[in-house]
C-alpha positions as CSV (number, residue, x, y, z in Angstrom):
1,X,9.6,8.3,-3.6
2,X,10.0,10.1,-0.8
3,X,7.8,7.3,1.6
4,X,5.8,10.2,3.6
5,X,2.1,10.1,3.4
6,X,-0.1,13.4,3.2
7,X,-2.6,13.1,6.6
8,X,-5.7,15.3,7.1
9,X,-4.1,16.6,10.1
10,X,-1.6,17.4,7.6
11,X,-3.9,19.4,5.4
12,X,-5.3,20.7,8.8
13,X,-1.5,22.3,9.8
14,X,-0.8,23.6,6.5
15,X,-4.1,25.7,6.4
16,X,-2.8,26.8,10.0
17,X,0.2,28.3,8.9
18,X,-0.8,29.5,5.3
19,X,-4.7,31.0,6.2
20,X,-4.2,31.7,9.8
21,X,-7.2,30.1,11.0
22,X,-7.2,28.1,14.3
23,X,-5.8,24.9,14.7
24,X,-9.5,23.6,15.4
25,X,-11.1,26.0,12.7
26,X,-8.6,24.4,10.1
27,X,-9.0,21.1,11.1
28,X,-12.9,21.4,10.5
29,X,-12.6,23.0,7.2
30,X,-10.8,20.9,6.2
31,X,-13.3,18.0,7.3
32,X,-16.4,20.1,5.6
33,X,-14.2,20.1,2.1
34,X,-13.6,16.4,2.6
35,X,-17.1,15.9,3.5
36,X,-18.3,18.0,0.5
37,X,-16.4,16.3,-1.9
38,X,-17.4,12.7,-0.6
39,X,-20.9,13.6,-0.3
40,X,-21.1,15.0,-4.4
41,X,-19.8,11.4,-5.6
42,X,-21.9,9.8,-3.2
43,X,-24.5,11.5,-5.2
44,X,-23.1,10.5,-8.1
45,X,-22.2,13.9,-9.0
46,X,-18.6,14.6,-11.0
47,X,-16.3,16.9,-8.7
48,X,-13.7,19.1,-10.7
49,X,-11.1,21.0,-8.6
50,X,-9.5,23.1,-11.3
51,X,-5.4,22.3,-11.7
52,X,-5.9,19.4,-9.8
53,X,-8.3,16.5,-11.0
54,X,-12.1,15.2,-11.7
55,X,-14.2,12.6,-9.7
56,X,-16.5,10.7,-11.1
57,X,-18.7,7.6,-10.8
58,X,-19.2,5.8,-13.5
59,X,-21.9,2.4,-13.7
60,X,-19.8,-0.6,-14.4
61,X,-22.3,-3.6,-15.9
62,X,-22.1,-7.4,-15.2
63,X,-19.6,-8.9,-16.9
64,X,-17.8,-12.0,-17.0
65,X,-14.3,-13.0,-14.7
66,X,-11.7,-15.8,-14.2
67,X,-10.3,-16.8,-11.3
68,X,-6.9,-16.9,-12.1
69,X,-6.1,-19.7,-9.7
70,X,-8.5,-22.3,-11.1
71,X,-9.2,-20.8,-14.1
72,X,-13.2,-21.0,-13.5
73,X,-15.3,-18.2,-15.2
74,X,-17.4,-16.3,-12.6
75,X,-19.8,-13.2,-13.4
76,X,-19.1,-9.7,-11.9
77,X,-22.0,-7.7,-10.8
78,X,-22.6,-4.7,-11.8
79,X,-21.6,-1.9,-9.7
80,X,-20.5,2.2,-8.9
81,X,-16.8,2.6,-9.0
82,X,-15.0,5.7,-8.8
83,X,-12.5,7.1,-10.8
84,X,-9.8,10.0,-10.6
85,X,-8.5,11.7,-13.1
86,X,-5.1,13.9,-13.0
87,X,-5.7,17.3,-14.6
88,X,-2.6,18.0,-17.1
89,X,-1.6,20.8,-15.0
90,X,-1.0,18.5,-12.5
91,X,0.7,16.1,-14.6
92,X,3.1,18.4,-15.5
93,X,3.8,19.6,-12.1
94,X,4.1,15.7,-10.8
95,X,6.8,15.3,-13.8
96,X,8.8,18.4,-13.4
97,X,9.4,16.9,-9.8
98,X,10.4,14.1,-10.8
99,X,12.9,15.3,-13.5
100,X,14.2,17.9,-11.0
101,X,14.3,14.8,-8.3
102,X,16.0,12.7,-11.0
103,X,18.9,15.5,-12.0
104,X,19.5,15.8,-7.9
105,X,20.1,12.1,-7.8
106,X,22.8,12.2,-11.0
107,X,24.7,15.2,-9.7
């Protein structure tokens, strides 16, 4: 793994130079997508960016935990949780990087 993490005003930049926008103008479209996409789940509404992944929220119901250390059962409220899911496109694009990542480290 390469160790570098992907910022907003990384997304920001790269609009910059691939749109042409402003610095500022990227950096706020960037915040209305954001904002879109948090606001949808929020509603509890499924996002699905095409060749990339779905959001959803699913309703979790009360179930029954242990704590590992002591070994005492304890209920788990219900709850929202979110969850991600990869498309396959990009599942195959994560693992042709990583078997073109893999034959650079061999040679």
């Amino acid at each position: 793994m390469s160790g570098k993490t992907i910022t907003r005003a990384d997304l920001a930049e790269a609009v910059f130079r691939k749109v042409g926008l402003s610095r500022t103008e990227s950096a706020e479209l960037v915040e209305m997508v954001i904002d879109e996409v948090c606001s949808a789940i929020v509603r509890g509404d499924s996002v699905k960016l095409s060749s990339f992944a779905t959001f959803q929220v699913r309703d979790k119901k009360e179930r029954i935990g242990r704590n590992p250390k002591t070994g005492e059962e304890v209920p788990i409220s219900p709850r929202r949780v979110m969850t991600f899911k990869a498309s396959n496109v990009l599942k195959n694009r994560v693992l042709k990087g990583h078997l073109a990542r893999k034959g650079k480290a061999k040679s």
